[in-house]
N, C-alpha and C positions, 0 to 999 in steps of 0.2 A: 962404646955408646952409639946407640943407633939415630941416626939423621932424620928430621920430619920427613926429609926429601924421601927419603928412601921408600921405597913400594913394595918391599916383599913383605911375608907375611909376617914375621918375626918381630919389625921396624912396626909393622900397623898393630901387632898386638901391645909393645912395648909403649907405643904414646898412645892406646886406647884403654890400656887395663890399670886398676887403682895400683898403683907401687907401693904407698902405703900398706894397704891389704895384702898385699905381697910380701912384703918385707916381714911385717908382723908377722906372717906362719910361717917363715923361714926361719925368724928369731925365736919361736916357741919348737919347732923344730931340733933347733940345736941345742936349745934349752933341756928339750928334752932325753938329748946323750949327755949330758954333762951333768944333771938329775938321776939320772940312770947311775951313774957311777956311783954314784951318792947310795943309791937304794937296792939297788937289787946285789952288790957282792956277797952281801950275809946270807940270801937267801939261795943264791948258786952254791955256797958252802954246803949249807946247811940238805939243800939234794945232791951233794957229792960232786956237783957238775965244776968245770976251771970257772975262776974266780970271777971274768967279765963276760960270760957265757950271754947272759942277757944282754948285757950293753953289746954285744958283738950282735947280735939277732935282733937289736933294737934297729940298730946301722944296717944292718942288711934288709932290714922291711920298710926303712927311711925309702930305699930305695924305689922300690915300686908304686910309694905312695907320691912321692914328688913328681915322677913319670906320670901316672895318674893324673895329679893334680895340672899339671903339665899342659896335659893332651886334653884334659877336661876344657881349662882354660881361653882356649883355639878354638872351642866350639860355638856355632851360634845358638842362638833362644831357640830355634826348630831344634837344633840336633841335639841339643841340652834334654828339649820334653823326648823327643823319640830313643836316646840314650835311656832317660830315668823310665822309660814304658818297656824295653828290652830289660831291664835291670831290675824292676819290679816286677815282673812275671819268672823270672828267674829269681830269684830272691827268695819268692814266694814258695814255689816248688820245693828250693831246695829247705825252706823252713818247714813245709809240711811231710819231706824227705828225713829232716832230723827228728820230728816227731816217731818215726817207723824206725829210724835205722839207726839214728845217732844215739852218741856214748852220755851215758845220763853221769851227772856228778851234783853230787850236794841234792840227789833229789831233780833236778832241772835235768833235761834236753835239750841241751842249747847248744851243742857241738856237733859237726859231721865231719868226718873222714874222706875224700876226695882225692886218688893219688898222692898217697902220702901226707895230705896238708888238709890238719884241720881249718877247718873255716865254721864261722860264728855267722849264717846266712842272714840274721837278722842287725847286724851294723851295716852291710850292704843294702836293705830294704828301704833303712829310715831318711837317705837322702833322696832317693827315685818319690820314695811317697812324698815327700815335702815338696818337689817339684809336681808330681799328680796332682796333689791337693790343691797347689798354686794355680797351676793349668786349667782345674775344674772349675773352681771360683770365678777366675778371672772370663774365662770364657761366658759362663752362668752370666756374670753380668755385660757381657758385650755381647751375647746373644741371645733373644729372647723364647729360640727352640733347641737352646741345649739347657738338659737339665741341671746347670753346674752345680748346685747345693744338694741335689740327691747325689751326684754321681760322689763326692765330697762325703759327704756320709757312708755312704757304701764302701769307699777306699780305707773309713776309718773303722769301720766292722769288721771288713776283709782282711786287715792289718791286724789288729789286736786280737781278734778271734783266736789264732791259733798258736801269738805269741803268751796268751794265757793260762793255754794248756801245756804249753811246754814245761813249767809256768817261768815267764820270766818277767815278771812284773813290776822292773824298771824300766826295764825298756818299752812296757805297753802304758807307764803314765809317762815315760820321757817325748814320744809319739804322739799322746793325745793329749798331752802341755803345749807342742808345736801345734799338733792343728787347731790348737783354739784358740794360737794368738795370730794364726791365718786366714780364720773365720772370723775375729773381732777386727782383723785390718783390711778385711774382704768388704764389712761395712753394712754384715746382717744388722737386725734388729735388736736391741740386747735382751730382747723378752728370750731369743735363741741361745744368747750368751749365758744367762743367769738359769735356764736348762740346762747347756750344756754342764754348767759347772756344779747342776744338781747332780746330772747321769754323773760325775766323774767321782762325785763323794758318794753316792749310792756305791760305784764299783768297787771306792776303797774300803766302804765298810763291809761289802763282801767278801771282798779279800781277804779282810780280818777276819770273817770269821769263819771263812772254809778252806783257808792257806793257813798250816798252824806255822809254816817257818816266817810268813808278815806276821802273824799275830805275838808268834817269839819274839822278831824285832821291836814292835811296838811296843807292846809289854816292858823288853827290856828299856828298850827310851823311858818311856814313865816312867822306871821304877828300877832301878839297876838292879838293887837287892835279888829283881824274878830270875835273873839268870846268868851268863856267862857276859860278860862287857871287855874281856881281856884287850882286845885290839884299839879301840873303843878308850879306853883308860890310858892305856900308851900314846895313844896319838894327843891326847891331851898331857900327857906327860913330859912328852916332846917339844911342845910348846914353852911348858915351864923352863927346861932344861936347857932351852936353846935361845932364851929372851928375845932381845930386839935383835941381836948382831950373832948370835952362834956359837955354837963353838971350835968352826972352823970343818973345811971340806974332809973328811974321812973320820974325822974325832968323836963322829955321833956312838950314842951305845945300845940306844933303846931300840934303833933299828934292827940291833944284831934280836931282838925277840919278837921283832912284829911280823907277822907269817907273810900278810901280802904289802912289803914296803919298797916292791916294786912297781907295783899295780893300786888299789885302793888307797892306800896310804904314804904316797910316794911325795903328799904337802906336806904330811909331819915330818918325813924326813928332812925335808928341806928347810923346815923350822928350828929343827935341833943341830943342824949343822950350818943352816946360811943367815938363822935369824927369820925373827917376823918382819924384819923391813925386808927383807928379801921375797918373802909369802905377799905381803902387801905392794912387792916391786911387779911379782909374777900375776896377782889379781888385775894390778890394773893394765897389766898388757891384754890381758883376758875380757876384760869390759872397753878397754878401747876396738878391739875386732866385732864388739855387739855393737858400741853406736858407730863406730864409721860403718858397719854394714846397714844400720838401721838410716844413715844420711844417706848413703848411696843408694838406698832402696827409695828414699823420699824424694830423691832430685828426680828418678827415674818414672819417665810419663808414661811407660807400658805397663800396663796393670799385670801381665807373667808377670815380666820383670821383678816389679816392688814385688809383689806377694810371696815368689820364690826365692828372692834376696831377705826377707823379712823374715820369711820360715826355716833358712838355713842359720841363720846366723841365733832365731831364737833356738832351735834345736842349738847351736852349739853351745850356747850363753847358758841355759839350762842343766845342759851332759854336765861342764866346768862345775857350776854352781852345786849341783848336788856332791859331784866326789868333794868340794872342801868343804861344804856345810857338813859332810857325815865326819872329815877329817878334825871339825871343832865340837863335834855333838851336837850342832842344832838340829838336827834331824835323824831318824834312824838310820840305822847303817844299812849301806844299799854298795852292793860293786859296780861303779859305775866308773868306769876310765877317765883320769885327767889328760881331757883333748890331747896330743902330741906329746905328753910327759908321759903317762904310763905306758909301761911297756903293754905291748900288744901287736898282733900279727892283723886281723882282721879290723881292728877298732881304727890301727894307724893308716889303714888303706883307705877306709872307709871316709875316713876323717880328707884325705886327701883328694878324694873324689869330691865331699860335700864344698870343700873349699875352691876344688877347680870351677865347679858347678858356680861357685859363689861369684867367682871371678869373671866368668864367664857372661852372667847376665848383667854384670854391674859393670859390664865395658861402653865406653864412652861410644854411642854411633849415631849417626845422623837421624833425625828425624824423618819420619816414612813421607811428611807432605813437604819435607822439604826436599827430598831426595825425588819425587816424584814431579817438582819445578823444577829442579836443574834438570832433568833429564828432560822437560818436554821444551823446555828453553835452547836445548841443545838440540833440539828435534827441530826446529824454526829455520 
């Protein structure tokens, strides 16, 4: 345990950073190898691969994301914006790099190959942009020659434009669901708001109708009969099958037939084997990380600060929320990773960055007019 007395740098992050906040992605963390066990064995089988092949690569990408998160952490508000503006112009590249060169699957471009190691460049994009967007806003209103609400807009065209084409159209409404609760805490006009949230249903019904793989989704939501719901049906299956309490760690069976019950559907499994009080144990760790991020972002009097604590944690509250609402059928099915439970190489890094980020600006520090009177007090 480290001593207030103490002055290095380790000791001033330890009594400056929320421990809660900390503790909590730690606990979701490990939640998330012990979940893994649960889901992904059937599906390592089932590609001939040894039996904890996932949960072993789930621990070995633990690893760079908690370094990440880490090193993220340590940083201040300046090197947080100049990190997420190295990181988004890179991101960027490399998303318009998987457009030309990356491996299409299921129809989408969403992968590239880089020495050996796929990478998904667009879960790298979405935390840089939630700090841009922060930045841009917040400046817009503390200066009255920066254009902050244009430049905000433009990041948010420059962003989706070409996660569009690729197409991957969860991840350009999970992006432009964060910037518009960064823009409604920004403290536009809501005549902006009630626009914005026009362009975002105009987009979707576009989508519908010139994406036949959304308009397959939809279609199937309304009306199961249009088409294939296999996954979709099982994971509601799962629920029945596994009631309040389960049926105990490994005894699940519906998982041995759900294709991705390592990935999308990694809360059914958990439903059929640990119970819905367990589903409902792991939701509200997942809603406690939204409002203690969303309190730390309201104590906090630097308008970065709040706007970029307020856009990460919506961005995360969001990602969560869609993978369980597809895992109960309230909404179409969308592959959207559950934050630090599903497996994943690029999503679990990512996720780790956005949280160091999170930690980062939500650390406890002196006031800029109060720190500017003891030093000139000490100048005397």
């Amino acid at each position: 345990m480290q001593s207030r007395l103490d002055r290095n740098p380790l000791a001033d992050w330890w009594w400056t950073v929320d421990r809660l906040m900390f503790l909590l992605v730690i606990l979701l963390m490990v939640t998330g190898i012990v979940l893994g066990l649960a889901g992904s064995p059937p599906v390592a089988e089932r590609l001939g691969l040894p039996t904890f092949h996932f949960v072993i690569r789930q621990a070995i990408n633990l690893a760079p994301a908690f370094v990440v998160m880490m090193v993220a952490s340590f940083m201040t508000p300046r090197a947080v914006r100049r990190t997420a503006l190295a990181l988004y112009l890179v991101g960027m590249a490399l998303v318009v790099a998987t457009l030309l060169f990356g491996t299409e699957v299921k129809g989408a471009k969403r992968w590239i190959t880089i020495l050996g190691i796929a990478l998904q460049p667009s879960e790298f994009v979405k935390p840089a942009f939630i700090i841009l967007v922060a930045w841009a806003f917040s400046e817009g209103g503390r200066r009255k020659d920066v254009p902050g609400n244009l430049l905000g807009v433009l990041l948010l065209v420059g962003t989706i434009g070409p996660l569009v084409l690729q197409p991957d159209i969860g991840q350009t409404m999970l992006i432009a669901m964060a910037w518009a609760g960064i823009v409604f805490l920004s403290g536009l006009h809501m005549f902006w708001v009630f626009g914005i949230g026009g362009i975002g249903a105009a987009g979707l019904a576009a989508a519908y109708k010139f994406l036949p793989h959304v308009r397959d989704r939809i279609d199937r939501f309304r009306n199961p009969e249009a088409g294939d719901t296999f996954q979709v049906d099982n994971a509601m299956q799962s629920f029945i099958e596994g009631g309040w309490f389960g049926k105990g760690p490994g005894e699940g069976t519906i998982k041995r037939i759900l294709p991705d019950s390592h990935t999308d559907f990694v809360f059914a499994v958990t439903a059929e084997e640990f119970g819905i009080i367990a589903c409902l144990a792991l939701l509200s760790v997942f809603a406690i990380v939204v409002l203690r991020g969303l309190y730390l972002a309201r104590q906090n009097e630097e308008p970065f600060c709040r706007l970029a604590a307020s856009g990460l944690v919506i961005l995360f509250g969001i990602q969560a929320s869609i993978n369980m609402a597809v895992n109960v059928h309230l909404i179409p099915a969308k592959g959207m990773t559950l934050p630090f439970i599903s497996y994943g190489g690029s999503s679990l890094i990512s996720l780790g960055l956005a949280m160091g980020f999170l930690l980062a600006v939500t650390r406890r520090r002196p006031r800029a007019d109060y720190v500017d009177r003891f030093r000139a007090e000490q100048d005397e």
